[in-house]
Structure formats: structure tokens, C-alpha cells
Legacy VTK file of the C-alpha trace (Angstrom):
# vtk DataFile Version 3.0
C-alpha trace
ASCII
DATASET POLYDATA
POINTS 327 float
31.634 193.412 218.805
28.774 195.722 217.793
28.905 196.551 214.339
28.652 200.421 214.596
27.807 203.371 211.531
27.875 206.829 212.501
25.168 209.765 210.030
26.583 213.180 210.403
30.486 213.975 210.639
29.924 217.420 211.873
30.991 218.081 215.620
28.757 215.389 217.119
29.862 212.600 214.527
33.358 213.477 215.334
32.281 212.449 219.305
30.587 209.814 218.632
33.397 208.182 216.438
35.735 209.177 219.472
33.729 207.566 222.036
32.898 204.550 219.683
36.913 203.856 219.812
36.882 204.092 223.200
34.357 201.344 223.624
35.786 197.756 224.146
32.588 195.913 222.776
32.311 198.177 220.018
33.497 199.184 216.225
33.126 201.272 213.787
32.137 200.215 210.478
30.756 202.715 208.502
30.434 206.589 207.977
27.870 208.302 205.950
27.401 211.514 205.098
25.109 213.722 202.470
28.475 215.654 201.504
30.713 213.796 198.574
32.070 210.884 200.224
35.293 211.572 198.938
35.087 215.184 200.886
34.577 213.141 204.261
38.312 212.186 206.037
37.565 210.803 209.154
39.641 209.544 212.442
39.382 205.732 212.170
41.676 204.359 210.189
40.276 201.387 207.339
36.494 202.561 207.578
34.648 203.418 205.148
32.670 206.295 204.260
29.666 206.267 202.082
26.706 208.710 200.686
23.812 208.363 203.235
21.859 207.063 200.311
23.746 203.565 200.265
22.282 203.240 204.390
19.736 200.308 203.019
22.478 198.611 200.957
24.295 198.603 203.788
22.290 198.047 206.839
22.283 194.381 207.134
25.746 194.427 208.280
25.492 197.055 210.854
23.706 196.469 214.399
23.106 199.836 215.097
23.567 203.396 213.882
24.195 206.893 215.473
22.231 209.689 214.148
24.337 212.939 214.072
21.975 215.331 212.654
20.734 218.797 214.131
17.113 218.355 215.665
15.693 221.393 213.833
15.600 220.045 210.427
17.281 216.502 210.185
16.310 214.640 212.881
12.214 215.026 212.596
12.186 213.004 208.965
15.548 210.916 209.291
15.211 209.201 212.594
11.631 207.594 211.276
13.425 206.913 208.023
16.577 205.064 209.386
14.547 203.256 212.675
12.623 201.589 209.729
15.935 200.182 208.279
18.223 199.861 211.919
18.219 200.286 214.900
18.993 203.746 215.507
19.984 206.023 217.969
19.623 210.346 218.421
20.186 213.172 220.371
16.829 214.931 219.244
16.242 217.682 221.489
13.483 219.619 220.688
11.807 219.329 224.258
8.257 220.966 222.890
8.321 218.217 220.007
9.410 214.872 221.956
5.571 213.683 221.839
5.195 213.536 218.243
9.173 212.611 217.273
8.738 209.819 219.827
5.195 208.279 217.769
6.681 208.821 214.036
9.795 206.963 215.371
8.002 204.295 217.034
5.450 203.479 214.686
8.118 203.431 211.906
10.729 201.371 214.436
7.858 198.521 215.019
7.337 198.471 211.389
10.818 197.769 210.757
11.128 195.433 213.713
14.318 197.279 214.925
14.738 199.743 218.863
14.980 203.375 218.351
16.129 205.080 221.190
15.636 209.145 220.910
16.364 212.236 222.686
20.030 211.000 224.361
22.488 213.331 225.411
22.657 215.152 228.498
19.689 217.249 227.984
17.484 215.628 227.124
19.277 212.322 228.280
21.008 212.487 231.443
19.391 215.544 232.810
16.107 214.161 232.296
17.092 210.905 234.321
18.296 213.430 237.365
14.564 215.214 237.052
12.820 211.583 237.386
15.258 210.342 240.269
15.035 213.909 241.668
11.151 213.750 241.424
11.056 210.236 243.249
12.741 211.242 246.495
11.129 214.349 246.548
7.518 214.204 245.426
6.623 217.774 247.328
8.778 220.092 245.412
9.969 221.823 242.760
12.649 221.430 239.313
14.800 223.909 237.982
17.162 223.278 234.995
19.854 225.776 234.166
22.045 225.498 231.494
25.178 227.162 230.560
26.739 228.878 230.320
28.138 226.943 226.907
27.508 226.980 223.468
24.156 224.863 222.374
24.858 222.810 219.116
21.075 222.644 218.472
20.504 226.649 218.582
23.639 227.182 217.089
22.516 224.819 214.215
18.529 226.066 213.773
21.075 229.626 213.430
22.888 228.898 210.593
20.045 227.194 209.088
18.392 231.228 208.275
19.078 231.933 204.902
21.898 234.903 205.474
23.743 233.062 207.833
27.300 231.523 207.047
28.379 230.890 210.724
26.883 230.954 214.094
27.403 229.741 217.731
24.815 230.573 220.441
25.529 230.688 224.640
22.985 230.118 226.908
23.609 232.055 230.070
21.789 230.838 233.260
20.716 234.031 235.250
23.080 234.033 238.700
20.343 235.919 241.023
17.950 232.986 239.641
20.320 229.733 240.101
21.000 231.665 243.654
17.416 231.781 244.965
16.706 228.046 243.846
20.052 227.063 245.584
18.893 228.925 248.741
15.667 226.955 248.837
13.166 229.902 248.248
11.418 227.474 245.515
10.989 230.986 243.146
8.199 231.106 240.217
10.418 231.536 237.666
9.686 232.291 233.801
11.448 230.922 231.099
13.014 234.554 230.446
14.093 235.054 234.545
16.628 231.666 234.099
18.057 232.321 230.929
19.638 234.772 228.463
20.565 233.887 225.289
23.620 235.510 223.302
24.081 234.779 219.486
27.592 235.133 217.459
26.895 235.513 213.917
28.487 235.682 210.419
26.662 236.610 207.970
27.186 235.976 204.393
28.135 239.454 202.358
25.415 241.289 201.612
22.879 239.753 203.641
19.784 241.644 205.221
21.333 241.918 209.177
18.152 243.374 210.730
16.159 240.658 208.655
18.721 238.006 210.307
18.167 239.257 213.947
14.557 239.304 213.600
14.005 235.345 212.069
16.571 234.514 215.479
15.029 236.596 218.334
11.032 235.388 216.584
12.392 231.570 216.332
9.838 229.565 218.003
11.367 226.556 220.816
14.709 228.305 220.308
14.716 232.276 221.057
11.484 234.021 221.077
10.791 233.385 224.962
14.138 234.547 225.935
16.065 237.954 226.421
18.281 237.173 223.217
21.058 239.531 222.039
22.723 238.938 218.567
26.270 240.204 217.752
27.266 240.583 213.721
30.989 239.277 213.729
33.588 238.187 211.455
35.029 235.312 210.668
38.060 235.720 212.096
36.540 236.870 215.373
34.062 233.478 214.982
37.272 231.306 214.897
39.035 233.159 217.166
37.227 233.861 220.080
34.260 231.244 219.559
36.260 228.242 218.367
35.249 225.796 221.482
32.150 223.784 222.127
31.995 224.475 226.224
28.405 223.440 227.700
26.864 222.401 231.322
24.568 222.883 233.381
22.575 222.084 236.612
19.066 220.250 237.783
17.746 221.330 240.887
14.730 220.091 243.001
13.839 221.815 246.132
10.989 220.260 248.435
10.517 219.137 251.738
9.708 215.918 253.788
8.606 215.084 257.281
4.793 214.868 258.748
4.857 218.747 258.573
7.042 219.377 255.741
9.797 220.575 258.686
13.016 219.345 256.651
13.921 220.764 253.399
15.887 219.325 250.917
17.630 219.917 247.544
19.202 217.730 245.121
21.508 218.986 242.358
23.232 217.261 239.438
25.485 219.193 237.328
27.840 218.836 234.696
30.607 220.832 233.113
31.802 220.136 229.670
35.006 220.875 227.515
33.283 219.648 224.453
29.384 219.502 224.578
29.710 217.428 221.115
32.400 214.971 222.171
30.301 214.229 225.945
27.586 214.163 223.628
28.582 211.530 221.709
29.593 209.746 224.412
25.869 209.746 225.767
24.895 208.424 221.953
27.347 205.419 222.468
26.157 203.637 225.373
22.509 204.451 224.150
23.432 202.597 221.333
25.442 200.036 222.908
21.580 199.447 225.248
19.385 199.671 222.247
21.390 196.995 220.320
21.030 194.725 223.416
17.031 195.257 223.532
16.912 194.522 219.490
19.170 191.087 220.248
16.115 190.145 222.674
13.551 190.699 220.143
11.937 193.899 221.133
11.140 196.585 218.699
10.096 200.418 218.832
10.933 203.830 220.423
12.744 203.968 223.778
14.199 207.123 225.811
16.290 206.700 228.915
13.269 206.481 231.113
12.586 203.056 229.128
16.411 201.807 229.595
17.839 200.059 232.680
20.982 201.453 233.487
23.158 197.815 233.281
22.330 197.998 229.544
24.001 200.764 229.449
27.344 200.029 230.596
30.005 197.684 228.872
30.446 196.190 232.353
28.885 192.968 233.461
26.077 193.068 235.985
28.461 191.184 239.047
31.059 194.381 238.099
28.265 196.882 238.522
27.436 195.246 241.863
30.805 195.202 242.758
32.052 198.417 242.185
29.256 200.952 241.628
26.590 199.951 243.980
LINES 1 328
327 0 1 2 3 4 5 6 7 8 9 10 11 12 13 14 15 16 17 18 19 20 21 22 23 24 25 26 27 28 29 30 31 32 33 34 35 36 37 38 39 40 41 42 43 44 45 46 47 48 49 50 51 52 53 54 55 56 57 58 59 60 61 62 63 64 65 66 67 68 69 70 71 72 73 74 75 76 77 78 79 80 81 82 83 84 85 86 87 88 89 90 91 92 93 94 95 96 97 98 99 100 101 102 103 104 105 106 107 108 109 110 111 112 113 114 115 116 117 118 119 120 121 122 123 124 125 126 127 128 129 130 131 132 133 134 135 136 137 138 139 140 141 142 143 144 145 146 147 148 149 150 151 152 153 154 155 156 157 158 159 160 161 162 163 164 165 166 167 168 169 170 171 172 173 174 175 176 177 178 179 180 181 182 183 184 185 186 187 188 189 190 191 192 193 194 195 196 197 198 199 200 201 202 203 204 205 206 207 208 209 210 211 212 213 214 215 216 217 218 219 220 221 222 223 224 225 226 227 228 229 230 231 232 233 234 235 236 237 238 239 240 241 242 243 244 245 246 247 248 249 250 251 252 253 254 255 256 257 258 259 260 261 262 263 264 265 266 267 268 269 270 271 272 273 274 275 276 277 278 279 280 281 282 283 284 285 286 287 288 289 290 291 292 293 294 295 296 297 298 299 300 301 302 303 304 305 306 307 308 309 310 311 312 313 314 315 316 317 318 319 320 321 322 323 324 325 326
């Protein structure tokens, strides 16, 4: 069994731990957390929670651990700090930022002699896999990636991170005329604006400066400021209410042609649609973790992303049942 620790028991830790219990080959051993352990209740019955600080007391019984931490502040110091303890696992997704997240991480993982594997989830993760397949078959052409419409646990997070801000959930909303003229084949020019809106649900905390709020979102560098963004000022009630669920999806599309003259075209789509971004999340996170354990046990060391992973190391399955079955 891999020896499993989850970071984070926000909405992602809570996937993760679900998706760790469905694994066969894996268990959960550990849970820690910045809050007051004692605070924490978690799912699985008999483990343990401790204060993030005890991770290096702990590590040497745990094969690999699951960062749960929001990208915006968490991830960019704790995935070096933990990849030079364990091997470690996150769903970073800070797409302008990968470059230099993926060199602290690996210099830091090599130190410590254990795999880091960064940036998993669906996108970046699986998404990013369909753009590279997509890519090979079709080398004259062009990618699209819409998302949404769902709630984003990353903007949603950098949100309630403004000082102001008690609650938040963000939607991104793909643009329909857009995703209709990339599904038509007209390969459009788009602009990060023409595929995406972005609407924000926030509570603020009393007395807090609302036009000061909406400015620090719609300015927000990587998040909101090359978007049409709209913020709405709601309660709580109306949060937990109307915004209680954690909906996501998406699509990747590549349009191009083939043939001596170009004469066919083509498109290939992947697409996903999610009940619980966190939970499918999490699931992602899991068999990341279950491959980068399985590179450690062979002695390699340093960052990975899903470009670096073959899929069998991915799967609980044996290579003659992936043969079998899936190929």
C-alpha cells in the first residue's frame, strides 16, 4: 500500500481523501493542516491529523503527499518546501508561472532526492495532455480551450485572499458565438477576452471598501484583468444558497487540416463536465501521486508534469490489464 498524507482539508483535500479511499493500492495516513488540529474532523476513520509543522517529523513514514493548497499564495513556497522532504504532488495552476514553479520545485526535489510532480488536475493536467495528443495528429492547426461554465477554485481562492473579502466563488463563462465558430472549423483569432467572461460572487466583510474590492479583482493580474469581469456584492445567505456547488468543465479543441493540399479538415475535441471540480480534482492528484511514488521507488528524483509521466504509471491496473481492456 502507498503510505498517503493529504496538506489542505479545504474542498480539494476533501477530494483527494475521497479518491485516496477509493484507491485499492492506496491509504491514508496522515492529515495536516495550518488550522488547530483539533479544529480538523475529517472522513477517514483512525487517521490522524497533525499541524503542517510536524510534516518533517513525520515524513519518513509517508511515500508521498498531496498538496491541497490554492496556487496564488500556497503553492509557489510550499511545493519547493515539502518536494525537499517527500515526494509531493500539486494542482498548481498558474499557467503564466509554470516555468519558474517547475525550476524552484525541481531544484529543491533533486536536492531532497524525492519526484515532484506539479500542475495535475484537469487544467493544467488532463487538458494539457489532450493539447499535446491533439497537437501530434494535427501539426497544421490550431487550439482552443474553453472552460466553464463552473466555478474555478483557484480564482475563487486568489478572491477571498483581498483583504475585504469573507466569501467568494468565481464562474468562468466560455463565450457561445466563440466555442461555435471553432466548432464550425473557421479556425477564428480569438483574444483572451472574445472566449471568456468572468462573473464574481462576493461577500464582503461589514464595512469593507466595495468599489476598492471590485477594483483589486477586475486589475488582478493571471486571474481577471484580461477578461470582461463582472462582480456581484451578495450575502451570505445568497452565497450558500444559490452558489453552494463546485460545478466546472470545459472543452479543448484543435482545428487543422491534412492531405497533400490541406483538402481534409479535421477537429478533435475533449471535454469534460464536472459535479464537483474539487472532488475530480482530487481524483487527478491521486493517480499523479500513485505515478510519482512509482518513479521515486526506481530511484529518480525531481520535477515531473504529465507530459513526463507514462500513462501505465498512472493507473492501479497492471500493464497485461491495460492491454487487455483499454487498448
Amino acid at each position: 500500500m502507498i503510505r498517503t498524507a493529504i496538506i489542505g482539508y479545504g474542498n480539494l483535500g476533501k477530494g483527494a481523501e475521497s479518491a485516496v479511499a477509493q484507491a485499492p493500492d492506496m491509504e491514508l495516513c496522515a492529515v495536516f493542516t495550518r488550522r488547530s488540529p483539533e479544529t480538523v474532523t475529517i472522513k477517514t476513520p483512525g487517521v490522524p491529523v497533525y499541524n503542517y509543522s510536524e510534516l518533517a517529523e513525520k515524513a519518513a513514514d509517508l511515500d508521498v503527499v498531496i498538496l491541497c493548497g490554492g496556487s496564488a499564495t500556497d503553492l509557489p513556497w510550499m511545493t519547493p518546501e515539502v518536494a525537499g522532504i517527500c515526494t509531493v504532488v500539486d494542482s498548481f495552476d498558474t499557467h503564466a508561472h509554470i516555468p519558474e514553479h517547475f525550476a524552484a520545485v525541481d531544484k529543491a526535489a533533486k536536492a531532497g532526492g524525492n519526484i515532484a510532480v506539479i500542475s495535475t488536475g484537469w487544467d493544467p493536467g488532463l487538458f494539457s495532455v489532450a493539447r499535446l495528443y491533439a497537437n501530434i495528429a494535427l501539426p497544421q492547426g490550431s487550439d482552443y480551450t474553453f472552460w466553464g461554465r463552473g466555478v474555478s477554485q483557484g480564482h475563487s481562492d486568489a478572491i477571498r485572499r483581498i483583504p475585504g473579502v469573507a466569501d467568494a466563488r468565481q464562474y468562468t463563462v466560455p463565450v457561445a458565438a466563440a466555442v461555435e465558430r471553432v466548432r464550425n472549423g473557421e479556425n477564428p483569432a480569438l483574444t483572451t477576452r472574445e472566449k471568456h467572461t468572468r462573473e464574481c460572487y462576493v461577500v464582503a466583510e461589514p464595512g469593507a471598501d466595495l468599489e476598492a474590492i471590485r477594483k483589486a479583482i477586475v486589475s488582478m493580474p493571471n486571474y481577471f484583468d484580461e477578461y470582461d469581469t463582472t462582480v456581484n456584492f451578495i450575502t451570505e445567505e445568497e452565497l450558500l444558497r444559490d452558489h453552494a456547488g463546485l460545478p466546472h468543465g470545459g472543452s479543448v479543441i484543435r482545428s487543422g487540416v491534412t492531405g497533400w493540399e490541406g483538402e481534409y479538415r479535421d477537429t478533435i475535441e475533449f471535454s469534460l463536465k464536472l459535479d464537483s471540480n474539487p472532488f475530480f480534482t482530487g481524483s487527478v492528484l491521486v493517480s499523479c501521486a500513485r505515478a510519482a511514488y512509482r518513479m521515486n521507488q526506481r530511484g529518480e528524483s525531481g520535477c515531473r508534469t504529465l507530459f513526463d509521466i507514462p500513462p501505465a504509471l498512472l493507473s492501479e491496473k497492471s500493464a497485461e490489464e491495460l492491454r487487455a481492456h483499454l487498448l
